[in-house]
Each structure stands twice: as structure tokens, then as C-alpha cells.
PDB file with one MODEL, atoms N, CA, C and O in Angstrom:
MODEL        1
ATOM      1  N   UNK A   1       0.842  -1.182   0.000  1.00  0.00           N
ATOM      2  CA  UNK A   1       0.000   0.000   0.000  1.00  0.00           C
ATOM      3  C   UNK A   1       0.888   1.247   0.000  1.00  0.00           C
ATOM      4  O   UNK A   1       1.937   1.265   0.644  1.00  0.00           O
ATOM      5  N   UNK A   2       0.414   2.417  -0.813  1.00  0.00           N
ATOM      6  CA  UNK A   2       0.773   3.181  -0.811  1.00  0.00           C
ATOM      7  C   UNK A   2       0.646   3.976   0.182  1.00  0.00           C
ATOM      8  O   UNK A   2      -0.313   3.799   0.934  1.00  0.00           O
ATOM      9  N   UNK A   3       1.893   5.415   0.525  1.00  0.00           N
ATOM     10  CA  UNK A   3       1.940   5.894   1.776  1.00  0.00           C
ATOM     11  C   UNK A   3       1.120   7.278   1.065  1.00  0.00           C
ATOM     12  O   UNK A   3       1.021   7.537  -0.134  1.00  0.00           O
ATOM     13  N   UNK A   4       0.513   8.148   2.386  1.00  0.00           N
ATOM     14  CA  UNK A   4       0.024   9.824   1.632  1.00  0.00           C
ATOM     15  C   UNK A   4       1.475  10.074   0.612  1.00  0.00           C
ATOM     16  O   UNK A   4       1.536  10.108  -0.617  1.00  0.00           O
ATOM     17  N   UNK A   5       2.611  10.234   1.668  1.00  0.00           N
ATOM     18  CA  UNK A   5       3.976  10.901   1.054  1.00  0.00           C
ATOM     19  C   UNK A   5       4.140  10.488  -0.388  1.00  0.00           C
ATOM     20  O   UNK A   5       4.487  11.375  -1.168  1.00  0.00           O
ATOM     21  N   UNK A   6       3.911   9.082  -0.929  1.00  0.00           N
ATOM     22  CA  UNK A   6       4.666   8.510  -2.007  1.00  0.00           C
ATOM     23  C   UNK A   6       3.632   9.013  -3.170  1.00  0.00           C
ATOM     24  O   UNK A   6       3.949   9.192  -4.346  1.00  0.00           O
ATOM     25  N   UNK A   7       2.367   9.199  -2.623  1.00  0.00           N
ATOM     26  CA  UNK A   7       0.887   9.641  -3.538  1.00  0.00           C
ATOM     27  C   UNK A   7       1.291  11.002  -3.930  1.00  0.00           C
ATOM     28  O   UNK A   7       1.228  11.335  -5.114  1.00  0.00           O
ATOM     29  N   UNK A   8       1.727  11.858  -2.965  1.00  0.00           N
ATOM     30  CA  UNK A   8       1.993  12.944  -3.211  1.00  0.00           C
ATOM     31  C   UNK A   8       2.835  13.693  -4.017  1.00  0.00           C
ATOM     32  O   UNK A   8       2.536  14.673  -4.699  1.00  0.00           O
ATOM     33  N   UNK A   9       4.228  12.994  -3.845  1.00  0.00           N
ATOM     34  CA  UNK A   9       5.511  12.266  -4.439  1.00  0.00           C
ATOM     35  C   UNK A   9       5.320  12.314  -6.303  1.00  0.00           C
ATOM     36  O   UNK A   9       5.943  13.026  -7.090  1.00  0.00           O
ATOM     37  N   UNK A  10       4.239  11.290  -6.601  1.00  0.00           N
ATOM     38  CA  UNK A  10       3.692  11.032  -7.793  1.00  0.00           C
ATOM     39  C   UNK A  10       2.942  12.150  -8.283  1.00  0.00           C
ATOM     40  O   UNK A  10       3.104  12.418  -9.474  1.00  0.00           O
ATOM     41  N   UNK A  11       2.035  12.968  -7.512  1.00  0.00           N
ATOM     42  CA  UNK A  11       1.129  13.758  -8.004  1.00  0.00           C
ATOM     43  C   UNK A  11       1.957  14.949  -8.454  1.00  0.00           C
ATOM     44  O   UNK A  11       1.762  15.480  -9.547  1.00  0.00           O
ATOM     45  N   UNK A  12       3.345  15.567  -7.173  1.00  0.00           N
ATOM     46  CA  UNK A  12       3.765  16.596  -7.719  1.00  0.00           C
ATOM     47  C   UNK A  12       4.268  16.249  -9.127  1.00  0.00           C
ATOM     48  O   UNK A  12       4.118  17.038 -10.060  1.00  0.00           O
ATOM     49  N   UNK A  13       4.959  14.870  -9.287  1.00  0.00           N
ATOM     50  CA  UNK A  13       5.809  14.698 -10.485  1.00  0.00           C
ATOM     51  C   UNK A  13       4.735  14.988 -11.604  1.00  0.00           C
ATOM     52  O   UNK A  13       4.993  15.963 -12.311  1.00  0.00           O
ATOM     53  N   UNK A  14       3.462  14.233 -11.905  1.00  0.00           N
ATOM     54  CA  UNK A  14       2.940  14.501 -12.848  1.00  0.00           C
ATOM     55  C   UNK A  14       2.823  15.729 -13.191  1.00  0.00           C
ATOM     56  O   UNK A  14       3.089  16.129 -14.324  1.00  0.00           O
ATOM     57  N   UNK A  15       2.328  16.604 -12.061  1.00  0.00           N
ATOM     58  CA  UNK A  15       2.074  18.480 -12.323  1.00  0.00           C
ATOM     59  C   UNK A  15       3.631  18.567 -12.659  1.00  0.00           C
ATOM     60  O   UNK A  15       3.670  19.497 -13.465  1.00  0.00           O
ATOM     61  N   UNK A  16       4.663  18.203 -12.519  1.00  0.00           N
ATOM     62  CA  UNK A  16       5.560  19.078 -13.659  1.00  0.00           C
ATOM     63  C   UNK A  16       5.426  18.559 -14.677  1.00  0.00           C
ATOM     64  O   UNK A  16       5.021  19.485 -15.380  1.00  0.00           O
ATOM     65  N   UNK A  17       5.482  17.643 -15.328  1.00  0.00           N
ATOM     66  CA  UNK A  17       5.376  17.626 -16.930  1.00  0.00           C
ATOM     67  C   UNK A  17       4.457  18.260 -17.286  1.00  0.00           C
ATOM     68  O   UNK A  17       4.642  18.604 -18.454  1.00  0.00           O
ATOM     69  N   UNK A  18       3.339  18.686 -16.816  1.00  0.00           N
ATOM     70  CA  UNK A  18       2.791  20.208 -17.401  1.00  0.00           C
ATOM     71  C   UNK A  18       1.402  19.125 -18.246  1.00  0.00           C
ATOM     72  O   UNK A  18       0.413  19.851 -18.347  1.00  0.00           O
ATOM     73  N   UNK A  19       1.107  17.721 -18.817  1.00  0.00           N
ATOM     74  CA  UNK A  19       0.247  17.547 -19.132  1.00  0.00           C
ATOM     75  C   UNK A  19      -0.986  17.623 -18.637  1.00  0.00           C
ATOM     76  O   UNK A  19      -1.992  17.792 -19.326  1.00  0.00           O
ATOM     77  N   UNK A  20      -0.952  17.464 -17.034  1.00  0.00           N
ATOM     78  CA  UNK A  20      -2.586  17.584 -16.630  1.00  0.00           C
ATOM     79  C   UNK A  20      -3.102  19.363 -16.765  1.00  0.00           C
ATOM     80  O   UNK A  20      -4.177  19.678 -17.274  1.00  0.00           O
ATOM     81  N   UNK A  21      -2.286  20.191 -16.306  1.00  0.00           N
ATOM     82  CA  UNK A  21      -2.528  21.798 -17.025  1.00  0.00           C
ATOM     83  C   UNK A  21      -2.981  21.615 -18.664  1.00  0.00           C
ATOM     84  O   UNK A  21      -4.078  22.102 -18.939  1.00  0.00           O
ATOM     85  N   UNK A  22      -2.583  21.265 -19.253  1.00  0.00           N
ATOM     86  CA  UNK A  22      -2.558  21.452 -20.656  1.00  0.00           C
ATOM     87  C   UNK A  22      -4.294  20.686 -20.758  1.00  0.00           C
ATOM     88  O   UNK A  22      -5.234  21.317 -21.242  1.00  0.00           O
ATOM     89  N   UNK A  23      -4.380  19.819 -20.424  1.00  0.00           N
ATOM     90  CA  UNK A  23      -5.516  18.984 -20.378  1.00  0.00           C
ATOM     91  C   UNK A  23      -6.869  19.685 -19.941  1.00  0.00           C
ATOM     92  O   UNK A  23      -7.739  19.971 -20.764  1.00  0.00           O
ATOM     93  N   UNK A  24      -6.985  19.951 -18.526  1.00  0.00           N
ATOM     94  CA  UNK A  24      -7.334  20.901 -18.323  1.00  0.00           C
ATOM     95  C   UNK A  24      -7.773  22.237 -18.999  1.00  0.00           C
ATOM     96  O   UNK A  24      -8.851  22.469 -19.545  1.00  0.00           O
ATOM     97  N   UNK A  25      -6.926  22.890 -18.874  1.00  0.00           N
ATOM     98  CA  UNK A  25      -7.314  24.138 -20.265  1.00  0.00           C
ATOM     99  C   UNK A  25      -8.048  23.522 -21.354  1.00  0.00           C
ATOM    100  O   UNK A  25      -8.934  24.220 -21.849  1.00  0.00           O
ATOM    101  N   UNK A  26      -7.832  22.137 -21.925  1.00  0.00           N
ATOM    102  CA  UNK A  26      -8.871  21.913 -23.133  1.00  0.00           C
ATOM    103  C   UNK A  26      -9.521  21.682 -23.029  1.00  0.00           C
ATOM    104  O   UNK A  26     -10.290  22.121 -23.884  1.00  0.00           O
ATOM    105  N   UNK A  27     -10.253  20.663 -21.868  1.00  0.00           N
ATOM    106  CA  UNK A  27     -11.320  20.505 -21.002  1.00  0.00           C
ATOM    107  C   UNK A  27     -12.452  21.952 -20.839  1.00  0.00           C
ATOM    108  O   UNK A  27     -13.661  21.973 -21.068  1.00  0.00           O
ATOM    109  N   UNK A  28     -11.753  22.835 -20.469  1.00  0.00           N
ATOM    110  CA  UNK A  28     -12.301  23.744 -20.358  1.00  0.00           C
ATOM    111  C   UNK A  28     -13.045  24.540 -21.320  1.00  0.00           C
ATOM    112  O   UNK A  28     -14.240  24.833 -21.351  1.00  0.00           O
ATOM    113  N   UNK A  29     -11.930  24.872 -22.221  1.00  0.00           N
ATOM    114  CA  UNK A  29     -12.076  25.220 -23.662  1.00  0.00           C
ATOM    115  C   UNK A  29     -13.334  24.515 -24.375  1.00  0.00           C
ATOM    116  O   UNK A  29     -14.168  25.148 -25.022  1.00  0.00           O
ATOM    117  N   UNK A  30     -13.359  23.304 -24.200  1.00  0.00           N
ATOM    118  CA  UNK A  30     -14.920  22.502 -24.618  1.00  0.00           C
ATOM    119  C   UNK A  30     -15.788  22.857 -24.350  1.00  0.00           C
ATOM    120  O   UNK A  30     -16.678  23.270 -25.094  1.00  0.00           O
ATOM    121  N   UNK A  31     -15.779  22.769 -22.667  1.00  0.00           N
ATOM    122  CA  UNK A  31     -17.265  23.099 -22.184  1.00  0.00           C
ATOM    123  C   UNK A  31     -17.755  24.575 -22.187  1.00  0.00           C
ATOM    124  O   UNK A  31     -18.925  24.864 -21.936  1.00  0.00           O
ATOM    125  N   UNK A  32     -16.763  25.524 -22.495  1.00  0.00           N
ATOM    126  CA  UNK A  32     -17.090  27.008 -23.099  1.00  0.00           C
ATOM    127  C   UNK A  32     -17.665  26.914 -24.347  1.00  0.00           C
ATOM    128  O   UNK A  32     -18.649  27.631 -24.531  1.00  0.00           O
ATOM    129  N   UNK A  33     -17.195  26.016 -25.499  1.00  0.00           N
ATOM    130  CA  UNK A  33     -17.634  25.919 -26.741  1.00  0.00           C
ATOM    131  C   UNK A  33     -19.031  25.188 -26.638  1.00  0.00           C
ATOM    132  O   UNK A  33     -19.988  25.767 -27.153  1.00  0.00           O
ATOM    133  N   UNK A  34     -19.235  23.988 -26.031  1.00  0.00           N
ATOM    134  CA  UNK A  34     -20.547  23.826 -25.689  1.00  0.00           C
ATOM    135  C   UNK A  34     -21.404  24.761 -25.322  1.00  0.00           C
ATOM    136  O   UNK A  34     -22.351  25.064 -26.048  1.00  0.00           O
ATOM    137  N   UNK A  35     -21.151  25.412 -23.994  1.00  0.00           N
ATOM    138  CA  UNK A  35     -22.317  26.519 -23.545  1.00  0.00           C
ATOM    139  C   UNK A  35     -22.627  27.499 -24.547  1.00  0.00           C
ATOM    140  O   UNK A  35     -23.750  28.002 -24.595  1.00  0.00           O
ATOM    141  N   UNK A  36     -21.650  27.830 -25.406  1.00  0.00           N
ATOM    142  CA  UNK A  36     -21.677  28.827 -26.946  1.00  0.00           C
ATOM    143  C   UNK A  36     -22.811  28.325 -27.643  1.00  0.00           C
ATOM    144  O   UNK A  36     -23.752  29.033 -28.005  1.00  0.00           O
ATOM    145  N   UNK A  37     -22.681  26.638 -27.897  1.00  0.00           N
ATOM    146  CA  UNK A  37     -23.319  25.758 -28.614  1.00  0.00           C
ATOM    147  C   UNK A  37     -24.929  25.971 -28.446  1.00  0.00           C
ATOM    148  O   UNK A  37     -25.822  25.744 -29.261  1.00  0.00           O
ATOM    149  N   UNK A  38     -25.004  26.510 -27.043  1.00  0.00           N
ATOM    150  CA  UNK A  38     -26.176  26.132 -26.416  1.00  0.00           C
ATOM    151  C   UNK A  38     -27.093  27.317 -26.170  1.00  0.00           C
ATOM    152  O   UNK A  38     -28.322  27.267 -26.124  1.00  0.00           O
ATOM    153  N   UNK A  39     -26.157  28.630 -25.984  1.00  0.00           N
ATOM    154  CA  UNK A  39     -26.845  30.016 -25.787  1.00  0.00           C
ATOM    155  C   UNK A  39     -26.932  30.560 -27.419  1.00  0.00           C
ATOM    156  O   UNK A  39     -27.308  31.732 -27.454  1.00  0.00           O
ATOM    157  N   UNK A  40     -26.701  30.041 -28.613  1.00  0.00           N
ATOM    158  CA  UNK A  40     -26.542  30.179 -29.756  1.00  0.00           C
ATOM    159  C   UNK A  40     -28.066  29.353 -30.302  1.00  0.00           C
ATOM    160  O   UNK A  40     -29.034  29.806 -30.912  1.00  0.00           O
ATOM    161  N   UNK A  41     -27.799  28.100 -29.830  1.00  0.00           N
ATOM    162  CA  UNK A  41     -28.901  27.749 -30.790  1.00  0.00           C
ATOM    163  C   UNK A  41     -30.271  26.987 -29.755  1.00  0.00           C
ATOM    164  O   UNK A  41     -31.020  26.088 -30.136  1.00  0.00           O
ATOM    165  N   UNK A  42     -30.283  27.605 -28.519  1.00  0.00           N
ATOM    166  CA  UNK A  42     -31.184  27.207 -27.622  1.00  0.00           C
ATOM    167  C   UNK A  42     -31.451  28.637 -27.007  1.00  0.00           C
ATOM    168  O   UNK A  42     -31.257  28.604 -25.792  1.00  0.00           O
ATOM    169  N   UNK A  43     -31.801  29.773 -27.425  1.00  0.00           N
ATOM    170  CA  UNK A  43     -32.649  30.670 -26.787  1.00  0.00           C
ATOM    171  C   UNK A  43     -33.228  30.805 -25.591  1.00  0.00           C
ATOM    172  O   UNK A  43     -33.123  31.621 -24.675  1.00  0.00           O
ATOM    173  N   UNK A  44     -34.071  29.524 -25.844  1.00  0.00           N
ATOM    174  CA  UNK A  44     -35.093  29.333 -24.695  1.00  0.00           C
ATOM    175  C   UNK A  44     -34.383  28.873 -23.491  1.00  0.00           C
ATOM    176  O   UNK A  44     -35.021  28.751 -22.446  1.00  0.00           O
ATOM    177  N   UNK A  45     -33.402  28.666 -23.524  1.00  0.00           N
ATOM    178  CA  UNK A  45     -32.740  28.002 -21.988  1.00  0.00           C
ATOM    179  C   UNK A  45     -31.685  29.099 -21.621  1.00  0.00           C
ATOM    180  O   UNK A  45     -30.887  29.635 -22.388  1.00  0.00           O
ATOM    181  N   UNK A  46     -31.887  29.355 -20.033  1.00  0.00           N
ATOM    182  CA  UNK A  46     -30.955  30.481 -19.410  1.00  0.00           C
ATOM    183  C   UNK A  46     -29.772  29.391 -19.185  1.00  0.00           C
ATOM    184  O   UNK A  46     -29.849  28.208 -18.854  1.00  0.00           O
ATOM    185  N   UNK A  47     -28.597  30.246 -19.496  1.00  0.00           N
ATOM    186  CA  UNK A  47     -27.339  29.423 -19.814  1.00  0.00           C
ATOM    187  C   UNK A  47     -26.745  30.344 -18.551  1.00  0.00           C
ATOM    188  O   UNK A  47     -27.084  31.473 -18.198  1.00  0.00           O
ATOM    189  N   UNK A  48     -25.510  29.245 -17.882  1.00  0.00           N
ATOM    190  CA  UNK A  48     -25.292  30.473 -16.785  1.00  0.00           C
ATOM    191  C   UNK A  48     -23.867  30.406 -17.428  1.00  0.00           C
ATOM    192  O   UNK A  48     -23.561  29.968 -18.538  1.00  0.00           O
ATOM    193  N   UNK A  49     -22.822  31.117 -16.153  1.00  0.00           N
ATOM    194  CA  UNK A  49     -21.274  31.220 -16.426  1.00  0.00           C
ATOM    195  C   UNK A  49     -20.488  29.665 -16.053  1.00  0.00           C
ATOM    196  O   UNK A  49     -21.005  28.905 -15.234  1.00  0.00           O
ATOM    197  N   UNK A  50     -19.338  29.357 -16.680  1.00  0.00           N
ATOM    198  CA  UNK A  50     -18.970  28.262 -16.433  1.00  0.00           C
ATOM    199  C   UNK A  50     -18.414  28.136 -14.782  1.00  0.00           C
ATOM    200  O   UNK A  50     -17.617  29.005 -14.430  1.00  0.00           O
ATOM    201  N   UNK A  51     -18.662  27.482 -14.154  1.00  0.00           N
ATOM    202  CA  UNK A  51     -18.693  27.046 -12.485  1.00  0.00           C
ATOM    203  C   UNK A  51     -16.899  26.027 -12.633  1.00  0.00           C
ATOM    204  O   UNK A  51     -16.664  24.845 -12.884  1.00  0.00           O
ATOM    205  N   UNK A  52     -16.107  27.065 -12.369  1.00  0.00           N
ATOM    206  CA  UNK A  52     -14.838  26.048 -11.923  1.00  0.00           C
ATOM    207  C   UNK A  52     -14.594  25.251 -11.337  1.00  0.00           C
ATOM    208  O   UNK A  52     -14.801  25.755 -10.233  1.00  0.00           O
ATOM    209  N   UNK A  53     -14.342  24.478 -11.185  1.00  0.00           N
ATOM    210  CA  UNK A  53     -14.488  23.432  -9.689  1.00  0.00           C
ATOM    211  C   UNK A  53     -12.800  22.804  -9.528  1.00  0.00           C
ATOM    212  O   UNK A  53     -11.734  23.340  -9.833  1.00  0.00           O
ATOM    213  N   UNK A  54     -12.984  21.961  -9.149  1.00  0.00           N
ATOM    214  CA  UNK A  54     -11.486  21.021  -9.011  1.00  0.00           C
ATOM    215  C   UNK A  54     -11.798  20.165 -10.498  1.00  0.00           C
ATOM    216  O   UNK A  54     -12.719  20.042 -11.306  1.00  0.00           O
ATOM    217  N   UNK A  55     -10.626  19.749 -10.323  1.00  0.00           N
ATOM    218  CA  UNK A  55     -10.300  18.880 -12.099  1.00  0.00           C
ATOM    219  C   UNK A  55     -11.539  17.924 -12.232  1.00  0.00           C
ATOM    220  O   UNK A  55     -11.773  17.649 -13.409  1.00  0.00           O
ATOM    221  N   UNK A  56     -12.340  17.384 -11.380  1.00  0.00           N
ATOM    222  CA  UNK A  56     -13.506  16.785 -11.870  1.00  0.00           C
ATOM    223  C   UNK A  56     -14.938  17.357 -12.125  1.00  0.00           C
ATOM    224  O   UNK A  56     -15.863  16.896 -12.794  1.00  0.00           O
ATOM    225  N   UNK A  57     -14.852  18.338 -11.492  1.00  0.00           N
ATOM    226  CA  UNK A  57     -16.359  19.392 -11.150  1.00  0.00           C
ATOM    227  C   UNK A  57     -16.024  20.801 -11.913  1.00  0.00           C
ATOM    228  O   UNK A  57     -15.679  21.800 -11.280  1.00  0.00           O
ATOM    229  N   UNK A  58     -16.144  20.782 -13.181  1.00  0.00           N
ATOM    230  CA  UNK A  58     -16.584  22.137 -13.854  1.00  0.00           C
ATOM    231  C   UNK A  58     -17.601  21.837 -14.938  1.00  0.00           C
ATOM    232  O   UNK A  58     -17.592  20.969 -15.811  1.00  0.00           O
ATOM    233  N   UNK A  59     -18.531  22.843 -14.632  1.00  0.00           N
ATOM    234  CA  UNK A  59     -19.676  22.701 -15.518  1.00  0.00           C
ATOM    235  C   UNK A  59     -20.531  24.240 -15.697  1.00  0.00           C
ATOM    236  O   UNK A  59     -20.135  25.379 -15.446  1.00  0.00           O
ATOM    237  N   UNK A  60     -21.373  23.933 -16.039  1.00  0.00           N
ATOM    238  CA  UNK A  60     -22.491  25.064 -16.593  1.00  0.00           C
ATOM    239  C   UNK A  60     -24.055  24.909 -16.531  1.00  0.00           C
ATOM    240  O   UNK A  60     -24.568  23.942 -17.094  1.00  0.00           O
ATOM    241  N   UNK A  61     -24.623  25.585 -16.042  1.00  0.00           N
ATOM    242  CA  UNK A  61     -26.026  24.994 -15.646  1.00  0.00           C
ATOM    243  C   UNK A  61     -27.294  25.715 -17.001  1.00  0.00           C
ATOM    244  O   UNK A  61     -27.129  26.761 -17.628  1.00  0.00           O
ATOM    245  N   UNK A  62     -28.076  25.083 -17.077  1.00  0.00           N
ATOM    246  CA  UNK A  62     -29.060  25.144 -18.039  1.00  0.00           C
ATOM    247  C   UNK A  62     -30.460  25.432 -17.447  1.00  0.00           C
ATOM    248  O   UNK A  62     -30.671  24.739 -16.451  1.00  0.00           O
ATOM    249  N   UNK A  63     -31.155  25.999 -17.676  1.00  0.00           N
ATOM    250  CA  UNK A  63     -32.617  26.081 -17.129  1.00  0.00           C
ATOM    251  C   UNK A  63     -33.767  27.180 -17.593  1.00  0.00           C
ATOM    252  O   UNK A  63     -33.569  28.395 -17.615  1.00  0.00           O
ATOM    253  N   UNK A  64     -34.979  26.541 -17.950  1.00  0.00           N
ATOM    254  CA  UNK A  64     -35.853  27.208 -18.505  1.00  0.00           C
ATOM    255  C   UNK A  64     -36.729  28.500 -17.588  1.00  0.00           C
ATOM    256  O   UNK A  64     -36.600  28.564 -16.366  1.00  0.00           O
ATOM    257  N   UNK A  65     -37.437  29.290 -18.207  1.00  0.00           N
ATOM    258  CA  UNK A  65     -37.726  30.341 -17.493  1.00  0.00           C
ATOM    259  C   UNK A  65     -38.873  30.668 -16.412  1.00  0.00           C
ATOM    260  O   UNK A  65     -39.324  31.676 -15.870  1.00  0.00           O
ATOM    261  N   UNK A  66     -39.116  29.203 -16.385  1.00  0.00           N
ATOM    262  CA  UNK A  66     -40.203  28.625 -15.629  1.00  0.00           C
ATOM    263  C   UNK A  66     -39.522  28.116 -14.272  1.00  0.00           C
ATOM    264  O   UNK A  66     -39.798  28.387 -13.104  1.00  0.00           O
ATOM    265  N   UNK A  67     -38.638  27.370 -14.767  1.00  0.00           N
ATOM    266  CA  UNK A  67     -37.868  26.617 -14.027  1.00  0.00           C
ATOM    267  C   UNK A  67     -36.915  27.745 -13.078  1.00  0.00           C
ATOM    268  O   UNK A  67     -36.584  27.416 -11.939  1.00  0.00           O
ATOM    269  N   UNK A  68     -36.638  28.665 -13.468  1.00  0.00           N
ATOM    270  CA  UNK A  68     -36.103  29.803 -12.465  1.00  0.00           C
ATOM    271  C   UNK A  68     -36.806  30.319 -12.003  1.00  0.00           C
ATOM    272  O   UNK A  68     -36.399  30.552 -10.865  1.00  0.00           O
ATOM    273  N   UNK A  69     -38.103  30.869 -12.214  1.00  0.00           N
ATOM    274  CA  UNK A  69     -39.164  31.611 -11.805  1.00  0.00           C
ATOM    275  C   UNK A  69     -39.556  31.036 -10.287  1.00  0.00           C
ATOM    276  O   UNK A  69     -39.856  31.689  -9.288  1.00  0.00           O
ATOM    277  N   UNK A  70     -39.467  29.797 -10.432  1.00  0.00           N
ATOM    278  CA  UNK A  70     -39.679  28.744  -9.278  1.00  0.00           C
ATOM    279  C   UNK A  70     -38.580  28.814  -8.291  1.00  0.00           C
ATOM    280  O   UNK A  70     -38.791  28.297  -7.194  1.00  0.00           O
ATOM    281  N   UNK A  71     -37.259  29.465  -8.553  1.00  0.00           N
ATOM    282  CA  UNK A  71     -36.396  28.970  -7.448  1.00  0.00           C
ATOM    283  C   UNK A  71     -35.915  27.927  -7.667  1.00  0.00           C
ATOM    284  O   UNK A  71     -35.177  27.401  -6.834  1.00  0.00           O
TER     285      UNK A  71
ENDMDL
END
């Protein structure tokens, strides 16, 4: 079993080769081009700002004007 230290060890190494940054940014870059996708050719749905999160949790929320009206 692995120790915290040796996990950690590994994680800094990967963040220097610089691929999970790079990844990231394109990740991102998508789901901006999606929400474009979506406030472009879906009108009817309130599109919000993209929500940063940690490397698994970034997104963008969608919802009709009914559906906000409500809370």
C-alpha cells in the first residue's frame, strides 16, 4: 500500500510535466464551446457562467424560465 507521502511524491511529479494543465485548459475550452453551442442555438434556456471546480467538477447549468421563476 501506498503511503500519503509517495501519492503525493507522484502527483507533484505529474504536475511538472505540465500535461494535466494542458488537459485541463482543453477541457475547459470545450465546455465554453458547448455553452456557446447552447446560448446560440437554444434561446429558450438560461445558460449560466462556467462554475470552476477542481479537475472533476466544472460545468455550466441550463434552465428554462419557468424553471427559475420557481427557485
Amino acid at each position: 500500500m501506498k503511503t500519503l507521502n509517495k501519492r503525493i511524491e507522484e502527483y507533484t511529479q505529474q504536475l511538472q510535466q505540465g500535461e494535466i494543465q494542458i488537459a485541463y485548459k482543453e477541457i475547459l475550452a470545450f465546455i465554453d464551446k458547448l455553452r456557446a453551442a447552447f446560448i446560440k442555438k437554444c434561446p429558450y434556456y438560461d445558460v449560466s457562467s462556467i462554475y470552476q471546480g477542481y479537475l472533476d467538477i466544472s460545468y455550466f447549468s441550463l434552465s428554462t424560465k419557468s424553471l427559475k421563476d420557481k427557485g
